[in-house]
LOVEX-944077 format. One record per residue (C-alpha): y, z, x; residue number from 0. Coordinates in Angstrom, 3 decimals, padded with zeros to 6 digits. Example, Ala and Ser with C-alpha at 12.3 -4.5 7.8 and 13.67 -1.06 7.14 Angstrom:
% LOVEX-944077
{Y -004.500; Z 007.800; X 012.300; nr 0}
{Y -001.060; Z 007.140; X 013.670; nr 1}
//
This chain:
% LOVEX-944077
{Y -041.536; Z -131.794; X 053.619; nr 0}
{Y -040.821; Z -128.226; X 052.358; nr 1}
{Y -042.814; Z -129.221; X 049.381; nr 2}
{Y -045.035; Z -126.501; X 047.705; nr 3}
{Y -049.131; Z -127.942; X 047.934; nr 4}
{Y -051.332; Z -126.680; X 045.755; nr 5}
{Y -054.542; Z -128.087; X 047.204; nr 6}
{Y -058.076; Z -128.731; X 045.694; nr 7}
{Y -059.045; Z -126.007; X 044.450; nr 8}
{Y -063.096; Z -125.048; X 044.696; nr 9}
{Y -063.722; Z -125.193; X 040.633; nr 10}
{Y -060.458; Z -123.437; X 039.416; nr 11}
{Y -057.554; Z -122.642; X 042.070; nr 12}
{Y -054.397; Z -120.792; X 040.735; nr 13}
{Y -051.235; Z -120.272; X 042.018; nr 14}
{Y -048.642; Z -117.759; X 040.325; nr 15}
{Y -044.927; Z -117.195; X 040.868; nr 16}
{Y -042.816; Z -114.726; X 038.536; nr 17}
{Y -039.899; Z -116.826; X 037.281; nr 18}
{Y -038.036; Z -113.451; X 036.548; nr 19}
{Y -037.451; Z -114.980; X 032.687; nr 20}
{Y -036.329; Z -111.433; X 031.426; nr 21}
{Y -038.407; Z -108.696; X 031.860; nr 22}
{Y -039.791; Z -108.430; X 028.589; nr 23}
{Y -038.751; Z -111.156; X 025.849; nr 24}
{Y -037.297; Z -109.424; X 022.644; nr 25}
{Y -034.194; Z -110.272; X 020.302; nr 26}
{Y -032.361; Z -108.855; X 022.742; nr 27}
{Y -033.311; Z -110.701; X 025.847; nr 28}
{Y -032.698; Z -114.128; X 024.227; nr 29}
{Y -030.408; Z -113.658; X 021.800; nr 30}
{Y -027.016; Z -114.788; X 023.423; nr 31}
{Y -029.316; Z -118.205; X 024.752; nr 32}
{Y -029.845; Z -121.187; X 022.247; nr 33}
{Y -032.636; Z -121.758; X 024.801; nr 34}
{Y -033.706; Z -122.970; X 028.189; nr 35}
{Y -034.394; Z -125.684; X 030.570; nr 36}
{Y -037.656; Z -125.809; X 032.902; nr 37}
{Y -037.410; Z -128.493; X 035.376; nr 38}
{Y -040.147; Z -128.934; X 038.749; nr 39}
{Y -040.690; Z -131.973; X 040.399; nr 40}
{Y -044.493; Z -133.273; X 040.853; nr 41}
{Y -046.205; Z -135.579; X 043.342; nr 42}
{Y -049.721; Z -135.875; X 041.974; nr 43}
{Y -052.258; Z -136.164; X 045.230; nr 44}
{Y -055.737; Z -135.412; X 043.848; nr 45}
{Y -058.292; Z -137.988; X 042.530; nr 46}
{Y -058.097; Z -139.626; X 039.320; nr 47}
{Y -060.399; Z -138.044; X 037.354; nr 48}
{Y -059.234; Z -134.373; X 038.169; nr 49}
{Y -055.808; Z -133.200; X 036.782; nr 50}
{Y -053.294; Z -130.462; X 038.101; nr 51}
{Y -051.504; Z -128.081; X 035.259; nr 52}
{Y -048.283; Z -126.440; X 036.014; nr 53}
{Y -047.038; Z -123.856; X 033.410; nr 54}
{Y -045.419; Z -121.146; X 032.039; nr 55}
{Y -046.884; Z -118.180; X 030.689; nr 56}
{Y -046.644; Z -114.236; X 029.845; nr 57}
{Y -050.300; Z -113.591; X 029.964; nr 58}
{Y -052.166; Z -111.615; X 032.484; nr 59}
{Y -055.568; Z -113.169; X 033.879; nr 60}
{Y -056.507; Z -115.702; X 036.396; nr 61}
{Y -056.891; Z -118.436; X 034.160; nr 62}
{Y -054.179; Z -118.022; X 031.668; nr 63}
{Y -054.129; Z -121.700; X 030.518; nr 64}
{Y -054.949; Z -120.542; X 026.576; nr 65}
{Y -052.359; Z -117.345; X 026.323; nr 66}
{Y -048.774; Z -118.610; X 025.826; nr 67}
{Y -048.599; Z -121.845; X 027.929; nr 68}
{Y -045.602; Z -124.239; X 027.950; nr 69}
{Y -045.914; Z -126.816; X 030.188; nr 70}
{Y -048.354; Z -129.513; X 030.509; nr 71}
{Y -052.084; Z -130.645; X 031.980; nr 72}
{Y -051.310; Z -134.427; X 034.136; nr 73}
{Y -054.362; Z -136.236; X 035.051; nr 74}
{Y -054.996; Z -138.158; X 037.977; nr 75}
{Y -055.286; Z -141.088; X 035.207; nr 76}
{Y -051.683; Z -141.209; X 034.333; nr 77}
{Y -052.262; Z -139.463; X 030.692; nr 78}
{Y -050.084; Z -135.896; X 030.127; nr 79}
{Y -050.831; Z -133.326; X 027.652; nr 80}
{Y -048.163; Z -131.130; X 027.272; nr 81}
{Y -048.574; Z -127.642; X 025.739; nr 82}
{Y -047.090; Z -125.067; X 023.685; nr 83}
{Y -049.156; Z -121.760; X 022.933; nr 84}
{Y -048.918; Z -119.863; X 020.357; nr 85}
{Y -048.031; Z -115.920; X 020.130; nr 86}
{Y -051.609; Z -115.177; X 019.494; nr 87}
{Y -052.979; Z -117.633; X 021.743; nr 88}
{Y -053.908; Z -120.214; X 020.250; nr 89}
{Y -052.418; Z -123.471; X 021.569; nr 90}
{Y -050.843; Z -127.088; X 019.914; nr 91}
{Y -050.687; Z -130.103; X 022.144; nr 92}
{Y -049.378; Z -133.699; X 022.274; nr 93}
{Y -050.926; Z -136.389; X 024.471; nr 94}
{Y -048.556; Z -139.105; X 026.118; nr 95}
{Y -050.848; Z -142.425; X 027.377; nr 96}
{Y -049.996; Z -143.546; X 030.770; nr 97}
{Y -049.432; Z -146.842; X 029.200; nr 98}
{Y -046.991; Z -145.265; X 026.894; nr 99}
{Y -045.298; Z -143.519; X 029.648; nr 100}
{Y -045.041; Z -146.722; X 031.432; nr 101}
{Y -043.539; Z -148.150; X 028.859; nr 102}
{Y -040.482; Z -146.014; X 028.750; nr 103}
{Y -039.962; Z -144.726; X 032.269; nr 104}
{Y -039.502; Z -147.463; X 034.707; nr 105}
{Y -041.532; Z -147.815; X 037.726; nr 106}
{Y -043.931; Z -144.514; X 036.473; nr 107}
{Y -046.633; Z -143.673; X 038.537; nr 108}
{Y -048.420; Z -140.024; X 038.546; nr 109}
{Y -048.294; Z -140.178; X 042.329; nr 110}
{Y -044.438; Z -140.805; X 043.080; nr 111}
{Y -042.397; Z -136.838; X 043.141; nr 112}
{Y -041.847; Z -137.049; X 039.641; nr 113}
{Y -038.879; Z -134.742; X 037.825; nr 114}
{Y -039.982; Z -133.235; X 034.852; nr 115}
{Y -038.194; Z -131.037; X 032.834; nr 116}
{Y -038.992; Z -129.368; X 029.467; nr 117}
{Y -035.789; Z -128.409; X 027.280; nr 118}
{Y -036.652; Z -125.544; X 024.765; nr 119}
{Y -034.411; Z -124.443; X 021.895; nr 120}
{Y -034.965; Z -121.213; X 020.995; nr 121}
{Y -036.447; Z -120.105; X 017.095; nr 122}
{Y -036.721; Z -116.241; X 017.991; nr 123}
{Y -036.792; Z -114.585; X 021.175; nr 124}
{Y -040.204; Z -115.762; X 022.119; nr 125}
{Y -040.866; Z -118.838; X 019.688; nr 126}
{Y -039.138; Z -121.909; X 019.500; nr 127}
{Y -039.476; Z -126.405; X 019.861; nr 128}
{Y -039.357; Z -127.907; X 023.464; nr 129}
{Y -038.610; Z -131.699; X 024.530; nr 130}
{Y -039.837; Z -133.195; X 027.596; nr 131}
{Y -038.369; Z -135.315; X 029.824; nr 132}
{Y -039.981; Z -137.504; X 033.039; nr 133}
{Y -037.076; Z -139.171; X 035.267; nr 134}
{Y -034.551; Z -138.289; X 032.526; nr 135}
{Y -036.739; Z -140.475; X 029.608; nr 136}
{Y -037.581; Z -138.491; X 026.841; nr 137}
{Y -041.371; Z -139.079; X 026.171; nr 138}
{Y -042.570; Z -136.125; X 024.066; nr 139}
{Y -040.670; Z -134.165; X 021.577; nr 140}
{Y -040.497; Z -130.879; X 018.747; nr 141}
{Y -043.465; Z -129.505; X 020.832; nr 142}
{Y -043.579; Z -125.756; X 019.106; nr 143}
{Y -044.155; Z -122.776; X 021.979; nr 144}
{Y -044.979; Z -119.160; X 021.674; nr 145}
{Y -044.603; Z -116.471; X 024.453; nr 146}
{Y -046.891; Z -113.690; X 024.456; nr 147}
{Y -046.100; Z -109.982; X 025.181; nr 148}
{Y -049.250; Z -109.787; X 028.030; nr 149}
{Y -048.640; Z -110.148; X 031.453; nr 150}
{Y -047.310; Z -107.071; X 033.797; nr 151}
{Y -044.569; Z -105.753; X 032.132; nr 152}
{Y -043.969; Z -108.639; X 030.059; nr 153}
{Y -042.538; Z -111.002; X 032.179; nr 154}
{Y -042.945; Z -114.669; X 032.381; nr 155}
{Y -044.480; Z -116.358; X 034.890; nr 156}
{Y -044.806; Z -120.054; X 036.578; nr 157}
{Y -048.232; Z -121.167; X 037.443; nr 158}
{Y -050.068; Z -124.033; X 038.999; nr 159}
{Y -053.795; Z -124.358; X 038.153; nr 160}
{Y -055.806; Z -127.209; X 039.241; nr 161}
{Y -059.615; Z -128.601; X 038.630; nr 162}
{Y -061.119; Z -129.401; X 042.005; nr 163}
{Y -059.797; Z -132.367; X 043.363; nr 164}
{Y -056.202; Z -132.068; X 041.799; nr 165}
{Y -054.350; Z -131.854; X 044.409; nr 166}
{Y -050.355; Z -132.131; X 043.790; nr 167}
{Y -047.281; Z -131.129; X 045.817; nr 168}
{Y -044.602; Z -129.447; X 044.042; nr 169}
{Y -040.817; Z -128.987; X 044.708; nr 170}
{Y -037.251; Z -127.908; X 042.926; nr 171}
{Y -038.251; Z -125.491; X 040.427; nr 172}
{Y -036.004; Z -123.822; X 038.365; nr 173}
{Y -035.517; Z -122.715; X 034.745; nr 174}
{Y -031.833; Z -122.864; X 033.155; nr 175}
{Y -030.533; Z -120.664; X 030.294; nr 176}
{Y -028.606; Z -122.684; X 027.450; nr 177}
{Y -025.635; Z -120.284; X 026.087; nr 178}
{Y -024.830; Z -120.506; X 022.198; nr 179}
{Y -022.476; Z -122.747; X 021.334; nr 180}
{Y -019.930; Z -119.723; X 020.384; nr 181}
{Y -020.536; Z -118.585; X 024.106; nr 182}
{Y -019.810; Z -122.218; X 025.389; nr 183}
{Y -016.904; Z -122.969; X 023.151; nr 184}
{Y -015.078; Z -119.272; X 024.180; nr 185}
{Y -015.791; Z -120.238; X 027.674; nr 186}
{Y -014.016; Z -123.262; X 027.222; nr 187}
{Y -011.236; Z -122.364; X 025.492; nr 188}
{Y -011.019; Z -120.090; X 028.369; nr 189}
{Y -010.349; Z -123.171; X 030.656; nr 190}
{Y -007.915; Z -124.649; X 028.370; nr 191}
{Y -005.893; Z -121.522; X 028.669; nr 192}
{Y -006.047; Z -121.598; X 032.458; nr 193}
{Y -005.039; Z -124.700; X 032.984; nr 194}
{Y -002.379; Z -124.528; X 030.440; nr 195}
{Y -000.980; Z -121.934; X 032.091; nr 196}
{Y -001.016; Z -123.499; X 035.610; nr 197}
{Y 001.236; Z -126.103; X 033.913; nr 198}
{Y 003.871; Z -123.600; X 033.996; nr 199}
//
């Protein structure tokens, strides 16, 4: 179903894509962006006591989950940890219950294609807060992040690594830039000025 699968991997399998998030992340990169939007969707098809962890991160290695990850670790349970890491790699979690998931987002169920999305505002270029978001509910909040300066050439990559037996098929990635609101507001007043002018 055009779906990306990730399948079981034999301890550890990884999968890395380059989400071409600036080439290196300074001041100058990120400075005209209040932040940024991460959104994926997930169908979870391993076994519940195995867990799949798709991420963001700068670092370099096979196993980058402790160097700079934003995203989140989803067991086969139902329970989430999402992530934030630290600059110097050391990372700050918060853990969501499946019970308290199912409690705010209706019909929740780590197998269903999920939509998750993560909505960072930017502190500095490569520090800042993120929210996330399953089906549109807001279930975890103010969760601080960190990108590194590792990787090749600095850049920022997505990755999928699982634990054998967490399986999950993956679709609709993308990660949106949020403009200042000086950017947004002369970009609107832009508008107004067109379409006052088509009055004419």
């Amino acid at each position: 179903n055009n779906q990306l699968n990730v399948t079981n991997g034999a301890s550890l399998s990884h999968v890395v894509n380059n989400a071409d998030f600036e080439t290196s992340l300074t001041t100058v990169d990120l400075v005209t962006f209040t932040g940024f939007i991460m959104n994926f969707k997930m169908d979870y098809t391993g076994t519940a006591g195995a867990w799949p962890s798709p991420y963001l991160s700068t670092h370099n290695a096979a196993d980058e989950r402790a160097n700079s990850r934003f995203g989140m670790v989803a067991f086969g349970s139902g329970n989430i940890q999402f992530y934030g890491g630290a600059v110097g790699g050391s990372q700050v979690s918060t853990s969501v219950s499946n019970a308290t998931i199912a409690g705010l987002v209706s019909g929740w169920n780590i197998t269903n294609l999920n939509s998750y999305s993560f909505v960072a505002t930017r502190t500095t270029a490569t520090t800042g807060v993120y929210d996330a978001f399953i089906n549109g509910i807001e279930v975890a909040s103010n969760i601080a992040y960190g990108f590194g300066t590792g990787g090749t050439n600095g850049e920022v990559n997505f990755e999928i690594i699982n634990l054998s037996n967490g399986a999950g098929l993956y679709d609709d990635f993308s990660i949106t830039t949020i403009p200042e609101p000086s950017a947004a507001l002369l970009g609107g007043l832009g508008l107004l000025a067109l379409l006052r002018r088509r009055r004419y």
